[in-house]
KOLLUMZA-785117 format. One record per residue (C-alpha): x, y, z; residue number from 1. Coordinates in Angstrom, 1 decimal. Each point is the difference from the previous one (the first is absolute). Layout:
BEGIN
u|v|w|n
X|Y|Z|NUM
...
END
This chain:
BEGIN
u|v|w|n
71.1|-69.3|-87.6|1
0.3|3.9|-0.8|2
-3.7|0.2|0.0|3
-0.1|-1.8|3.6|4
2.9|2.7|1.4|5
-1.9|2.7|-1.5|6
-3.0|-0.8|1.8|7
1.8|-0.4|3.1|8
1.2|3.5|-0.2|9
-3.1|1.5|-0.7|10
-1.2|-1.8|2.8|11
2.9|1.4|2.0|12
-0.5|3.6|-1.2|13
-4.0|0.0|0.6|14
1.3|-0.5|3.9|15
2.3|2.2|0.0|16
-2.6|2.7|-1.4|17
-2.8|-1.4|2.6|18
3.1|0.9|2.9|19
0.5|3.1|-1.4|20
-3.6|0.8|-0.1|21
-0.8|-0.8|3.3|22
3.2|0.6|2.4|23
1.3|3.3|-1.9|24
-3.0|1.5|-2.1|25
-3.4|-0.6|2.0|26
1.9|1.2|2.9|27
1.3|3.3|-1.7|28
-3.5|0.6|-1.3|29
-1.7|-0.6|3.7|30
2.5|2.1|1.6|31
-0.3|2.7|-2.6|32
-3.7|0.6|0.4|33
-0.6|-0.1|3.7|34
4.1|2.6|0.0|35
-2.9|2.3|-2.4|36
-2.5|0.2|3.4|37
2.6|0.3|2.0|38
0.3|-3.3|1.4|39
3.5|-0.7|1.0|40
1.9|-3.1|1.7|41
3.5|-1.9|0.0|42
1.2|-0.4|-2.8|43
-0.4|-3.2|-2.0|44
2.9|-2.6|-0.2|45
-0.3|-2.8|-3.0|46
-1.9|-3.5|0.9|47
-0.5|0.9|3.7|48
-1.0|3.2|0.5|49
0.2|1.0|3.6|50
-0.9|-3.3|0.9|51
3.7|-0.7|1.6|52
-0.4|3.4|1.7|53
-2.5|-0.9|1.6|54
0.8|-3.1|1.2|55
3.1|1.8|1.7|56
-1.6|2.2|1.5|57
-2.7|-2.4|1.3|58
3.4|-2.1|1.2|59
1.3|2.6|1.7|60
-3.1|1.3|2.0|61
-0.5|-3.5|1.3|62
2.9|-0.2|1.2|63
-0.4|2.6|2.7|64
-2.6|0.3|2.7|65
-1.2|3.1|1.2|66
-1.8|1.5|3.6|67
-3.6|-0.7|0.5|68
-0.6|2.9|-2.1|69
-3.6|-0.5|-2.5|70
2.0|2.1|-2.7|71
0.3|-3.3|-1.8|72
0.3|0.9|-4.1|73
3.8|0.4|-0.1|74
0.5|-3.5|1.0|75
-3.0|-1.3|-1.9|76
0.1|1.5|-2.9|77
3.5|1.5|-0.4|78
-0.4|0.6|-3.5|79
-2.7|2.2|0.1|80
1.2|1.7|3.0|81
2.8|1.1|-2.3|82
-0.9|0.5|-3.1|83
-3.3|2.1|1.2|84
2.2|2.2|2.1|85
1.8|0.1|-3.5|86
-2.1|0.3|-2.7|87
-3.4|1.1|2.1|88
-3.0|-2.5|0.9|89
-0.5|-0.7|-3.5|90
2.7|-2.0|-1.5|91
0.5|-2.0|-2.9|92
2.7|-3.7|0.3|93
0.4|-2.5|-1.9|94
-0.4|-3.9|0.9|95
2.1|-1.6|-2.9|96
-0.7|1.8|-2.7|97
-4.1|0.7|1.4|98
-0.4|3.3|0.7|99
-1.8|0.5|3.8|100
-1.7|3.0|0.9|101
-0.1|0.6|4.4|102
-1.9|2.8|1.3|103
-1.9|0.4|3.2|104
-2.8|2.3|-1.0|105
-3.1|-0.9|1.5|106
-2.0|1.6|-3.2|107
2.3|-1.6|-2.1|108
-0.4|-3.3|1.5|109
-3.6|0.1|0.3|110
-0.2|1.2|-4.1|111
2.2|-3.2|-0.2|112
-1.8|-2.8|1.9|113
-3.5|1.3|0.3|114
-0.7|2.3|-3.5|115
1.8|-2.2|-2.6|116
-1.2|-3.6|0.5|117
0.4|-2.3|-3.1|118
2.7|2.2|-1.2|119
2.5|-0.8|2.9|120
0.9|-3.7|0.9|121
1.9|-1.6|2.8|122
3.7|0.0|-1.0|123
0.8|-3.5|-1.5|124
1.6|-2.9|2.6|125
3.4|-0.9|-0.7|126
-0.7|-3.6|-1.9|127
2.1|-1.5|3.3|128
-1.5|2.5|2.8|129
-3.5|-1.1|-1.3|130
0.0|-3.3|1.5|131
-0.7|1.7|3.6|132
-3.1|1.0|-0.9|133
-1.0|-2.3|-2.5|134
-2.7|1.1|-2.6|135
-1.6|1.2|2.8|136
-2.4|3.3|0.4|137
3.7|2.2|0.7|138
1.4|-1.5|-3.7|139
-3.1|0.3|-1.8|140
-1.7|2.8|-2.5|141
-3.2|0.6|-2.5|142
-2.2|-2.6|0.1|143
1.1|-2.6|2.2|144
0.9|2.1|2.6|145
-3.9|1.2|0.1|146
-1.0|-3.8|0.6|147
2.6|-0.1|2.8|148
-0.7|3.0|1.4|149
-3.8|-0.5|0.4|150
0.8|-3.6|1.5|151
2.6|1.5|2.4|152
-3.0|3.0|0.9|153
-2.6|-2.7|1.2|154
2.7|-2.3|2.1|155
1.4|3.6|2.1|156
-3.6|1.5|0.0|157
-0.3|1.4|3.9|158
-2.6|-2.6|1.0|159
2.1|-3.2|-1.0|160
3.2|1.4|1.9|161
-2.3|0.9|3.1|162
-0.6|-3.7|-0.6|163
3.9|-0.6|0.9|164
0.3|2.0|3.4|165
-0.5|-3.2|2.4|166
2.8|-1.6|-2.4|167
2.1|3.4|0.2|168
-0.5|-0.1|3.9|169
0.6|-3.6|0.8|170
3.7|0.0|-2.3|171
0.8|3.4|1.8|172
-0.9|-1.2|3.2|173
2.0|-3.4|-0.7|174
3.0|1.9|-1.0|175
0.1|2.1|3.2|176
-0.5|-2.6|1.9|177
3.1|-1.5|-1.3|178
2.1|3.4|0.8|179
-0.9|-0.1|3.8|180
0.8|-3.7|-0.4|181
3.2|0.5|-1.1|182
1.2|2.9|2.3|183
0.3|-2.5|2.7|184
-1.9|1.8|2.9|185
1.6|3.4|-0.7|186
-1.4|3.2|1.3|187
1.5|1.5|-3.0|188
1.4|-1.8|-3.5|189
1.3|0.8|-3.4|190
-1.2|-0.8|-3.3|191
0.6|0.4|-3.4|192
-3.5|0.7|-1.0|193
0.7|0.2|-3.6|194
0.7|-4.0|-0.5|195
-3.2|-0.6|2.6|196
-2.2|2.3|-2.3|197
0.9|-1.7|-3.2|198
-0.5|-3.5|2.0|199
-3.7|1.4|0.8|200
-0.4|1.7|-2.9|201
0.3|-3.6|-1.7|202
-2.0|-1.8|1.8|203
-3.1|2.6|-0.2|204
0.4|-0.3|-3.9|205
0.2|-3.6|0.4|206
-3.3|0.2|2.5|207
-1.7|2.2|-2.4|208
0.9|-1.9|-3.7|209
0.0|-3.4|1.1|210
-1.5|-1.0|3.7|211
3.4|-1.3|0.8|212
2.4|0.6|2.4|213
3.8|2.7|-0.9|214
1.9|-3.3|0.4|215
-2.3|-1.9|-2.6|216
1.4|3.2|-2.8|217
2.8|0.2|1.7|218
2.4|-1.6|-2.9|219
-1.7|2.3|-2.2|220
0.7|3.3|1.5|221
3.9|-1.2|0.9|222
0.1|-0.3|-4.0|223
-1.7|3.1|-0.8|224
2.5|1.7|2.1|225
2.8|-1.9|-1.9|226
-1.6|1.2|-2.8|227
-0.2|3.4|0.9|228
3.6|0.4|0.6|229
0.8|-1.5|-3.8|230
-2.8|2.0|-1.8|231
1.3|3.2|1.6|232
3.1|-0.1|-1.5|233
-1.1|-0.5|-3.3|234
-2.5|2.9|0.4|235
2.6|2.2|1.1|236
2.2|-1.0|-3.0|237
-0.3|1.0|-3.6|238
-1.6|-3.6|-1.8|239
1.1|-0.9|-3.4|240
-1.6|-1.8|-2.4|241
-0.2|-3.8|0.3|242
2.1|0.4|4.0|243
-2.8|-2.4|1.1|244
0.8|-2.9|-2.0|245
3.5|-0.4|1.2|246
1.0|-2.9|2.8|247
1.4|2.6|2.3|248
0.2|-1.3|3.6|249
-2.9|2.8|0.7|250
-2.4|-1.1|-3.2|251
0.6|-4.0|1.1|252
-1.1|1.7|4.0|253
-2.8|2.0|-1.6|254
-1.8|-2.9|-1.8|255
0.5|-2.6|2.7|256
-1.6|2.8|2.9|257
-2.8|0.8|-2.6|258
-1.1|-3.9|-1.0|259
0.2|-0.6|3.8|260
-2.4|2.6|1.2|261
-2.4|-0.4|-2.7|262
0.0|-4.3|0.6|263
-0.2|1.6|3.7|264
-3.2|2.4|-0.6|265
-1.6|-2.9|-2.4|266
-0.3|-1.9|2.7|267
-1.0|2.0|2.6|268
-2.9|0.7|-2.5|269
-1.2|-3.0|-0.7|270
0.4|-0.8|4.1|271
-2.2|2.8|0.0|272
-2.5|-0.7|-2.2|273
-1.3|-3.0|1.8|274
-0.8|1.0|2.9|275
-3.3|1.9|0.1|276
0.8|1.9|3.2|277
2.6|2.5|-2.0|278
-2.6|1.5|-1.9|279
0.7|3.4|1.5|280
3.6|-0.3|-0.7|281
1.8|2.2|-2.8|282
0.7|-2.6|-2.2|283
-3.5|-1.5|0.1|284
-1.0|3.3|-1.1|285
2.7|1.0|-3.2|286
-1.1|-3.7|-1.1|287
-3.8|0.6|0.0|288
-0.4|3.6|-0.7|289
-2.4|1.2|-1.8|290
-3.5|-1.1|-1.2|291
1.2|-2.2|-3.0|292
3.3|-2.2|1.0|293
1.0|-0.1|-3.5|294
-0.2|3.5|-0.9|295
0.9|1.4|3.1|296
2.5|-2.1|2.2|297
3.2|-0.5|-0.2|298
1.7|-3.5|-1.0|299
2.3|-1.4|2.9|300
3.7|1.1|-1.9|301
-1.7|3.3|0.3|302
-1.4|-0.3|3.6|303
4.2|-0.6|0.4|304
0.7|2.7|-1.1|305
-2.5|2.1|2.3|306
1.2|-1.7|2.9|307
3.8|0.3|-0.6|308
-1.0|3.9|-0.1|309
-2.1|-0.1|3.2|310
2.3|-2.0|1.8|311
3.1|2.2|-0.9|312
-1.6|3.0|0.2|313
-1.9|-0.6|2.7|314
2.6|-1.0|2.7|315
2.1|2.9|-0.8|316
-2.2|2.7|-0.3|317
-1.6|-0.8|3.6|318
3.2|-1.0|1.8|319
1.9|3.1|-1.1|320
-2.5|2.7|0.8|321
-0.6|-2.0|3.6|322
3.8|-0.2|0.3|323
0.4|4.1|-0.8|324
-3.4|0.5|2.2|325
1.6|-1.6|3.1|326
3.4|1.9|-0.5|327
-1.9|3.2|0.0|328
-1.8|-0.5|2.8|329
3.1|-1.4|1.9|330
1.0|2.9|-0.7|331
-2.5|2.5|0.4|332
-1.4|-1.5|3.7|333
-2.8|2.9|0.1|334
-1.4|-1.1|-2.9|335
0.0|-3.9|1.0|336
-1.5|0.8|3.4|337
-3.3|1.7|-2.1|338
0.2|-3.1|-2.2|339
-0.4|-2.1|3.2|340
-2.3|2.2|1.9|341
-2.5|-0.1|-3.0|342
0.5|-3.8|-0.3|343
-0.8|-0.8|3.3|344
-3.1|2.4|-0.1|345
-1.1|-1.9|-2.7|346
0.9|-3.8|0.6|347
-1.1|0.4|3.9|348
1.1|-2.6|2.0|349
2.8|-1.3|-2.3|350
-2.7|-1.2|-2.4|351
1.8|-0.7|-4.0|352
-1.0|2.7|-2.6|353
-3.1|-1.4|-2.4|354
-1.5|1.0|-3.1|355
-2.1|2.9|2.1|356
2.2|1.6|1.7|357
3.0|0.5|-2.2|358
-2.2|3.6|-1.6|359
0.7|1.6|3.4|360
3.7|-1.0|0.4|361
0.8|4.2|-1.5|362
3.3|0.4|1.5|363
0.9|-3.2|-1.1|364
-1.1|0.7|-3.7|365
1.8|3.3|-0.2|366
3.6|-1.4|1.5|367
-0.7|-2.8|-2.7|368
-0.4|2.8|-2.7|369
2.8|2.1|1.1|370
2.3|-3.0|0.0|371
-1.0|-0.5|-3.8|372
1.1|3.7|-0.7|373
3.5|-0.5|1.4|374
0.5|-3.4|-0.9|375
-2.0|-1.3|-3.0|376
0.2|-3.5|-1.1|377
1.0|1.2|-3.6|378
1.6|3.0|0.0|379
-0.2|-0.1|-3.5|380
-2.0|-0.6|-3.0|381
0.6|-1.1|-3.5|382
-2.1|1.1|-3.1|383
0.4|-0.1|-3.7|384
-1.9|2.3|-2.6|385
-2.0|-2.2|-2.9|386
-0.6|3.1|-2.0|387
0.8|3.7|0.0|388
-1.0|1.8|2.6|389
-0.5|3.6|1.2|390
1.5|0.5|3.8|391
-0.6|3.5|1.4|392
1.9|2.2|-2.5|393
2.1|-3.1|-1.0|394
-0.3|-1.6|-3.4|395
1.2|-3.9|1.0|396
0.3|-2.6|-2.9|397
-1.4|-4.2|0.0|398
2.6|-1.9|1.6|399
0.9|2.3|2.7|400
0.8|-1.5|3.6|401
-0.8|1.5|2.9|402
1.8|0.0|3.6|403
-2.8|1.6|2.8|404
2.0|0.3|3.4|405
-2.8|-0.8|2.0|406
2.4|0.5|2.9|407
1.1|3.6|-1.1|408
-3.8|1.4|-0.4|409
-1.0|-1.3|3.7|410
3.3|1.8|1.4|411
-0.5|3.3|-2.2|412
-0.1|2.9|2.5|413
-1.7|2.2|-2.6|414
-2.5|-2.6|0.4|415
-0.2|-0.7|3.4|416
1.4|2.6|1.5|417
3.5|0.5|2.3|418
-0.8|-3.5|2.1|419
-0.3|-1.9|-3.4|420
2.9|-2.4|1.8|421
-1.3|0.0|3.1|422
-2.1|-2.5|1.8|423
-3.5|2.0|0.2|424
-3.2|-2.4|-0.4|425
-2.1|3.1|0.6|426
0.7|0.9|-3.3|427
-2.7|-2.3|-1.5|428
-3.1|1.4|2.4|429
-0.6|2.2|-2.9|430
-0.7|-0.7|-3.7|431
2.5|-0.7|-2.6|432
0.7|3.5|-1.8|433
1.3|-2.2|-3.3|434
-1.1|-3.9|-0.7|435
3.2|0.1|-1.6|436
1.6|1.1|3.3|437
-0.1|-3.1|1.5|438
-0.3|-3.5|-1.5|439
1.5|-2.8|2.0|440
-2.2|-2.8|-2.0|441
0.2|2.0|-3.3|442
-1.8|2.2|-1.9|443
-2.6|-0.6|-2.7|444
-1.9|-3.1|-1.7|445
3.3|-2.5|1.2|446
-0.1|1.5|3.9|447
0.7|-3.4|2.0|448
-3.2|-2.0|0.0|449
1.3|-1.8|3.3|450
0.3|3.4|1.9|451
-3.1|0.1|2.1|452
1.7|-4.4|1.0|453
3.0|1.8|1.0|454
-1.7|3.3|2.0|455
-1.7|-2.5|2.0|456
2.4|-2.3|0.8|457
2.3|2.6|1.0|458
-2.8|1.6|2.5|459
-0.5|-3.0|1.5|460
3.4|-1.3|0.8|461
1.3|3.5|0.8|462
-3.2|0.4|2.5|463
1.2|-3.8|1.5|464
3.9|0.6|0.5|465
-0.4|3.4|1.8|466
-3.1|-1.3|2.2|467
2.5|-2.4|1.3|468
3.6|1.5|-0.7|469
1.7|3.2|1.1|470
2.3|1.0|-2.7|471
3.6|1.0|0.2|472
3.0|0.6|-2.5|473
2.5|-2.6|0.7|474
3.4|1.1|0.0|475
1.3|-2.3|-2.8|476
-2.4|1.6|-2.1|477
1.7|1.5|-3.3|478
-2.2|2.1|-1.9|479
0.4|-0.7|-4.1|480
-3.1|0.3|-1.7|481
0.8|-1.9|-3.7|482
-2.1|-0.4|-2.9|483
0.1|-3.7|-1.4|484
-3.3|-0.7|-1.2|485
-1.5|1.6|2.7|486
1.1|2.3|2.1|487
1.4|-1.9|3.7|488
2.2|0.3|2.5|489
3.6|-1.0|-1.4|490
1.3|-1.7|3.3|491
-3.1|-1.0|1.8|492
-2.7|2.0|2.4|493
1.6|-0.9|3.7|494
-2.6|1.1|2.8|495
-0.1|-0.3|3.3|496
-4.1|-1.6|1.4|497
-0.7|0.7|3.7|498
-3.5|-1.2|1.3|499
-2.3|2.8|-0.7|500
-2.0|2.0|2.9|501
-4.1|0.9|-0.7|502
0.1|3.2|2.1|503
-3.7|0.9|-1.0|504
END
């Protein structure tokens, strides 16, 4: 019995070393060596860092709109809005007891994300936030993230999504069709073009993965978003050990979404698979990639996971950059009316964009870009150093995360200049001065592999709604741009469509 009790106490004293270790000395030893370079930040607090502060301030920016002002990084990242003002653009915080490093530097970022691949990784899932994405190309490193990777290069090579135009086309021209439909004979209507975007967004995904139809995935993408809402939380929260075992009321809603959409995906899959005529679809292609099947294509838990990324990342990349590209023309008429005015020179006679003529659509392409820089899907970026690393002058240790403010570096007036928050698609006539200036998709060997999809998708839609639509602000629009996993419109996009005029 004495022995047994002994034994327990040592077991309760290795702990109780192991929490001393991590939550009091690795943090005094991280903060001590980036205090020596001169690296400051908030301070640390025990367990949760500035985890709580953040989530206040993150509470309290969302709870107030703003004017239709493109000075956006106080209410989208309030924590950096202070602490850089604070501490400079450099600043060192703590996530639980993991120390995180945010800067904005483009020569930093580049050293990070371009000069130091195998010794940085993508910053670990929370065990619970992971089931959004699956072991899918975002989740994975080393050497299964190279099979992926080359799978996902040959299904989004420019040829096989040139491939999807008419599909593109024919959903987009569907989904308008529905708007003028529903707007009952009106010279002029409103919308929320938001919730219609994600709708098309969908359905093009489905189109493109499948052959089938939004409302054939439709059950799948209401559960992603379910999911979404439940795996943000636990991302935002500090996860302890073991959290995902327990029957909470959100673990118990977390298993029965994920079973569902994976029995979901299965099936559209093997639905797939017999019939010959989707051989140009993405899933035909993750399934078959490669020259030997065996060696170089992925099994169909793993095609899942692909498609849960696709699907989710997909829809909301697309819909919020089309929902933030409307809004900006609505509100900057001079620049819809040379949107339009190139559209119609184009696509004469009301004719649909195509695979040929989406090069020449120029002012559409730089409104496109210049929507990015203001509004980027993901404002930020998450990394993790494998090994020690040299960073500019810095000397930063293995196991070092990393916070890069996408949003902060594509607002940066010493970067852009004085109209850095202004509306100016002119900017992107000339070259980039930095490749770390401006990185929408990311930067480096992970950059989206999906970005040309989206770029063309978002051309073609954008050159469709303003060849038939005027655009207007509507009065019950409240601007409150909000970062959840991507960056959208808190309360909706609510435009006003009038029939558009071809004055050429």
């Amino acid at each position: 019995m004495q022995i047994l009790v002994a034994l327990l106490l040592l077991l309760v004293l290795i702990n109780l070393l192991k929490l001393i270790y991590t939550v009091i000395w690795l943090p005094w030893r991280f903060g001590a060596h980036f205090k020596k370079q001169g690296i400051k930040g908030p301070p640390y607090r025990l367990i949760y860092g500035n985890s709580e502060e953040i989530a206040q301030l993150t509470k309290d920016a969302a709870s107030n709109s703003m004017p239709f002002s493109h000075d956006i990084l106080h209410r989208v990242s309030p924590h950096y809005y202070k602490w850089s003002a604070m501490y400079g653009k450099t600043v060192l915080f703590w996530f639980g007891s993991k120390p995180r490093l945010i800067f904005s530097d483009p020569d930093m970022i580049k050293g990070l994300m371009v000069n130091n691949s195998g010794s940085v990784i993508k910053d670990a899932f929370n065990p619970l936030s992971k089931l959004l994405f699956g072991q899918g190309l975002v989740g994975l490193e080393g050497d299964k993230w190279s099979v992926h990777r080359k799978i996902n290069n040959q299904a989004f090579t420019m040829e096989r999504i040139k491939g999807w135009v008419p599909e593109i086309v024919a959903s987009t021209l569907n989904e308008l069709n529905k708007w003028e439909a529903e707007s009952g004979g009106r010279d002029e209507f409103e919308i929320d073009v938001h919730k219609a975007l994600q709708n098309l967004s969908a359905d093009i995904i489905s189109r493109t993965a499948f052959g089938s139809s939004f409302e054939e995935g439709k059950r799948i993408f209401e559960l992603q978003d379910q999911q979404a809402v439940l795996t943000l939380q636990a991302d935002r929260s500090i996860y302890l050990p073991g959290l995902r075992f327990l029957p909470t009321s959100n673990n118990r809603k977390l298993q029965k979404i994920e079973k569902e959409i994976r029995d979901s995906v299965r099936k559209l899959i093997e639905t797939n698979s017999k019939n010959r005529e989707n051989s140009k679809n993405l899933i035909t292609l993750l399934t078959h990639a490669g020259s030997n099947r065996e060696e170089d294509g992925l099994s169909v838990e793993e095609v899942i996971d692909e498609c849960k990324t696709i699907y989710f990342a997909g829809k909301e990349t697309t819909a919020n950059v089309l929902s933030w590209a409307l809004l900006l023309l609505a509100k900057h008429p001079d620049w819809q009316n040379r949107a339009r005015e190139e559209v119609f020179s184009i696509c004469k006679s009301n004719q649909l964009p195509n695979d040929e003529n989406l090069t020449e659509l120029k002012t559409v392409t730089l409104i496109l870009q210049e929507t990015l820089r203001l509004y980027p899907p993901a404002a930020m970026l998450l990394r993790q150093t494998a090994k020690n690393i040299k960073l500019g002058r810095l000397d930063i240790p293995a196991n070092t995360e990393f916070n890069l403010p996408i949003l902060a570096v594509h607002h940066d007036t010493e970067i852009w200049g004085n109209d850095a928050n202004e509306f100016n698609p002119h900017r992107f006539s000339e070259p980039r001065k930095h490749m770390a200036a401006y990185f929408p998709f990311g930067i480096g060997p992970r950059f989206c592999v999906g970005q040309n999809l989206a770029m063309v998708e978002a051309k073609i839609i954008l050159a469709m709604i303003i060849q038939r639509f005027s655009l207007a602000i509507s009065p019950s629009y409240v601007h409150a741009p909000v970062l959840a996993w991507t960056l959208e419109p808190q309360y909706g996009a609510q435009i006003i469509l009038s029939r558009a005029v071809n004055s050429s």
